[in-house]
N, C-alpha and C positions, 0 to 999 in steps of 0.2 A: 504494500500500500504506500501510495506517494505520502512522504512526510507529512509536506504539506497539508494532505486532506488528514491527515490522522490530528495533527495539531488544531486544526479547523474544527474537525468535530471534538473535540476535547474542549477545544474553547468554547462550542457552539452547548454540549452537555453540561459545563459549567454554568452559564450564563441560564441553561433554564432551571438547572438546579436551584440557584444561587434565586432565581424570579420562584421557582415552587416555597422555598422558606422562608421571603418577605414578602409576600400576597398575605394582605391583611385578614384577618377569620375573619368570614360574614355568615352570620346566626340562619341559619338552613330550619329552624323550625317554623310552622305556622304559628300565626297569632291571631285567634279572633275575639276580636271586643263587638261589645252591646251596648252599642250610642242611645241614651232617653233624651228627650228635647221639649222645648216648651213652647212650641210651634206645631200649626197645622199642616200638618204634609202637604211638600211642593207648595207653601206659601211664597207668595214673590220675596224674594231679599232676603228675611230672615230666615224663613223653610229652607228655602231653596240653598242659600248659602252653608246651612250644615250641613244640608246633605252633597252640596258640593265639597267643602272638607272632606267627609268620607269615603266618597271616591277619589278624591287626588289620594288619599293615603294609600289606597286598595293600587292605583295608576305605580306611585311611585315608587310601593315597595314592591309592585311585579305581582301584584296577589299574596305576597306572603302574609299583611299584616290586612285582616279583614274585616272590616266595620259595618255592622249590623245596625243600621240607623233604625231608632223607632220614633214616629211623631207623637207629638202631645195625644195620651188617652189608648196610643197602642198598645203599649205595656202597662206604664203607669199616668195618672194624673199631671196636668205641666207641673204644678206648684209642687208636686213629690219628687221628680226628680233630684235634689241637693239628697235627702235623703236615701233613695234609691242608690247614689253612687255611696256615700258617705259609707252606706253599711258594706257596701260590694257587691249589690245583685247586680249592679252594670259597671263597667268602665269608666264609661264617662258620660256627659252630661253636656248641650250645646242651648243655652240661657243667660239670663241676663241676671248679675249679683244680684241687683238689688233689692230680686223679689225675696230674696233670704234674711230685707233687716231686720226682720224677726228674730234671728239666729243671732245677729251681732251686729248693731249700727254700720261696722266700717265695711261689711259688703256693699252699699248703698255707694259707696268711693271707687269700687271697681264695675260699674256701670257709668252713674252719672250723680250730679247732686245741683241743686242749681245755684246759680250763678260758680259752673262750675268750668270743667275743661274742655275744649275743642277737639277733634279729632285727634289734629296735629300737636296740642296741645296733651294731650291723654298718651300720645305714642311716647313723646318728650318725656314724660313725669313715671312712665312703666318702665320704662326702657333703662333712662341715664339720670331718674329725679329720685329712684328709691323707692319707685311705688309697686315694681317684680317684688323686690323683697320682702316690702311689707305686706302684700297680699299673701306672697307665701308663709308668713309668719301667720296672719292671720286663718285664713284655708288652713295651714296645718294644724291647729288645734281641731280643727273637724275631721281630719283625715281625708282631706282635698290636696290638690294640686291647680293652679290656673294659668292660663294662658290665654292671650287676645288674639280673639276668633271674630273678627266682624266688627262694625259700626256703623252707626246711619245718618251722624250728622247731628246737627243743629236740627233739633224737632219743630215742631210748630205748637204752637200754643193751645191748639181742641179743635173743639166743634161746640156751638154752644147755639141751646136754640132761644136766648135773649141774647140781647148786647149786654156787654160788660162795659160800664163806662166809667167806673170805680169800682175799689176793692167793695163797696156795700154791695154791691149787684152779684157778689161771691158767696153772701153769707146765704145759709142752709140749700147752697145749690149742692145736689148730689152729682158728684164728679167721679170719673173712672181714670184714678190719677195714680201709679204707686210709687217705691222709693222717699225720699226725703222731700221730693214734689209735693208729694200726698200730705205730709208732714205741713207744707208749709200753708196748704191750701185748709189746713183744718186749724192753723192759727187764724186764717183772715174769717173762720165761721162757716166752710163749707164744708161737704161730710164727702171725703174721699171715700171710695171704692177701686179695690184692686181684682183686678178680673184677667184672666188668660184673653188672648187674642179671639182666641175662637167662638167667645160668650158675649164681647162689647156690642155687636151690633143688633142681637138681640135686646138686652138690655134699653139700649137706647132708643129702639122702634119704639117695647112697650112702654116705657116711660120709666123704669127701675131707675136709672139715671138720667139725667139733664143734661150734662155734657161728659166729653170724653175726651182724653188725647192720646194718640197712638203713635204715628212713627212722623210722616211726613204728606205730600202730595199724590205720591205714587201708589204708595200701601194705599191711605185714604181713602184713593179712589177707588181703590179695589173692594175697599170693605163698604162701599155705597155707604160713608156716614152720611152725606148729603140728603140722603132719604129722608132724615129724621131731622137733622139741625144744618142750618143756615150761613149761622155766624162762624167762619173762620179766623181762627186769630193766630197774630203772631209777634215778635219772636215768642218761642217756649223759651221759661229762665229754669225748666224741670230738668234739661235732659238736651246741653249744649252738645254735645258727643258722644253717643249712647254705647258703650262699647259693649260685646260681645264675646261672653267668655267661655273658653273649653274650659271645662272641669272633671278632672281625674281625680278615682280614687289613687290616693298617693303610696298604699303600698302597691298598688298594680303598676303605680309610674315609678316607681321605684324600682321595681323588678325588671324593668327594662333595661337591654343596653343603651351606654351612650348614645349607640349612631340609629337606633330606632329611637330612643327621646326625640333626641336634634330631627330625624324625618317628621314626626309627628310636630316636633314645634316648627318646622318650613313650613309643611302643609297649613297650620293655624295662622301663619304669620303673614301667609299669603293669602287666605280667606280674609284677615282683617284688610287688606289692603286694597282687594278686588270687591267687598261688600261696598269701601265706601266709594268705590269708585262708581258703580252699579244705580246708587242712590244719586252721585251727582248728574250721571248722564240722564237719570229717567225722571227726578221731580219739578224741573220747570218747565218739560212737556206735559204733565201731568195736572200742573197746575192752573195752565192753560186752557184745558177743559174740563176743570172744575166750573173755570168762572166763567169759558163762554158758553160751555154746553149742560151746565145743570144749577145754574142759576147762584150760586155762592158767592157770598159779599164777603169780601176779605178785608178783614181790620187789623190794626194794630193797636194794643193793647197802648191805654195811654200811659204817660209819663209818670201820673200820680200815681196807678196801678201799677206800676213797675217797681216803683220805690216800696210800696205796700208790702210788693213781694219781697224787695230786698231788707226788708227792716224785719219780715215773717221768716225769712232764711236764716238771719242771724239768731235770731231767739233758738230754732229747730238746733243750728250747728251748736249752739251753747246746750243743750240739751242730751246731744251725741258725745260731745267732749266728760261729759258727767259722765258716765256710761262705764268707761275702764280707762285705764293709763295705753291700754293698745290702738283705742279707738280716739283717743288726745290724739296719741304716736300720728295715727293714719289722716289725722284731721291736719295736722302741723305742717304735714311734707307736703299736703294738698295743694296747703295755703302756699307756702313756699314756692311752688310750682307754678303755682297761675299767678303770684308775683313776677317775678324773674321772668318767665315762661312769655307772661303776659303783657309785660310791658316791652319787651321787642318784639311781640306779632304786633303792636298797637302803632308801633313806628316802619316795620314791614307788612305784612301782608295787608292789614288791615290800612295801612294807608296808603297801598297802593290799589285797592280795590276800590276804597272808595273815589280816588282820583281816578281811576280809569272808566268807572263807573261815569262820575259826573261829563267827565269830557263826550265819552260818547253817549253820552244820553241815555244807559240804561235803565 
């Protein structure tokens, strides 16, 4: 045999030896989890988007890791799911904290709270403000795990079948408001009501409630609140960025490898960024034929009414802070956050919106 080729293959045996014993192990077992949700199946945006999670995960681990999504009422109730995963009969859980302030004031931080964080705003304060850590601090005394799965934005303020011309025109109105929203709405004398997605538009035909707020333009439309109430209002100060979170039971996310956590948190990291993209491309077509094709008068809540709210926020937050030294903790780094946070989108983005706004006429 030519040297040559004897050398060649020695080198070439080498080389794939040398490539067989650094090729990284990758975990050859299946893995199937039992997704519960607090959404109606294949609802636009918020449905849709869990169940879009679940299949990028099934897509990007090749089938290995396989998500059994179930909508609100398949398995269990929306509002049981926290519990469902907590004990371990599923995985995981695709919902919003805040319907668990029940559980602990400071879920209500890892959705929304009002006059609170922006999308952009809320990615900033999870991410690099301290607010990963503190959610996981607080989720782990429940035996959770979270991560931000989705967002919708700046909400809009209800549906209301009088005008609101001041905070008096709030008091004993029955509202379908939940979160620290709810909180603030029952200092100005109205009697919130927290209800799953799937129940408000009942509700509001028969008269159970007076007004309601849900997501935005595009949900809205869908759920024909228009049917029943008139008055649109806005801005919402409930629910500036409503974020949307995965929740793991945490010895099940714990028993994962690394490089399955990190795909599962891609997968989440990129639902949150594709939801709220979803919501900005589709609500001011939405809005559009609200108001020319079903007759909807859109208002802005006035100045006095705003301040009302802000003066009813601060009592609510001074009430949360009582609560525990975890829930100060989560309340502190908030503040912190939409300081700092907030006062340079107030000199960028927000001041270049509204200048580009003006100039062209928006």
């Amino acid at each position: 045999m030519n040297r040559r080729d004897v050398l060649k293959g020695a080198a070439f045996g080498a080389v794939a030896t040398a490539g067989t014993v650094a090729a990284p192990a990758i975990a050859k077992d299946r893995i199937e989890v039992n997704m519960v949700s607090t959404w109606p199946r294949d609802f636009p945006g918020l449905g849709t988007g869990a169940q879009r999670f679940a299949e990028r995960v099934n897509v990007m681990s090749d089938g290995r890791i396989k998500i059994n999504y179930f909508a609100a009422g398949e398995r269990v109730k929306a509002f049981d799911v926290f519990d469902e995963v907590a004990a371990g009969n599923a995985q995981m859980y695709h919902g919003a904290e805040y319907y668990f302030k029940g559980k602990h004031p400071g879920f209500a931080y890892f959705t929304s709270v009002p006059f609170g964080l922006t999308y952009t705003e809320m990615n900033a304060w999870i991410r690099f403000g301290g607010g990963q850590e503190l959610w996981d601090k607080l989720a782990g005394e429940f035996g959770l795990k979270g991560l931000m799965c989705g967002n919708t934005g700046v909400q809009m303020g209800g549906w209301f079948r009088k005008e609101i011309k001041s905070a008096d025109d709030l008091k004993g109105l029955k509202m379908r408001i939940p979160g620290l929203g709810g909180d603030v709405m029952a200092k100005l004398g109205a009697s919130p009501v927290s209800l799953p997605g799937g129940q408000i538009y009942e509700n509001l035909v028969s008269g159970a409630i007076e007004a309601t707020e849900w997501v935005g333009p595009w949900n809205d439309q869908i759920m024909k609140f228009y049917e029943a109430a008139k008055f649109y209002y806005y801005p919402g100060m409930h629910e500036p960025g409503a974020m949307l979170s995965l929740s793991m039971n945490k010895k099940w996310w714990d028993s994962l490898s690394k490089a399955d956590q990190m795909l599962i948190e891609a997968a989440s990291s990129m639902e949150n960024d594709v939801m709220m993209a979803e919501y900005n491309a589709k609500n001011g077509a939405a809005l559009a034929t609200l108001l020319t094709e079903h007759g909807v008068q859109l208002r802005k809540f006035s100045e006095d009414t705003y301040d009302s709210f802000g003066e009813a926020s601060e009592e609510v937050f001074a009430d949360v802070v009582k609560h525990s030294d975890l829930a100060k903790e989560i309340h502190d780094s908030f503040v912190k956050a939409r300081t700092e946070v907030g006062s340079w989108a107030k000199i960028s983005d927000q001041a270049y919106v509204s200048e580009r706004n003006r100039v062209l006429d928006l």
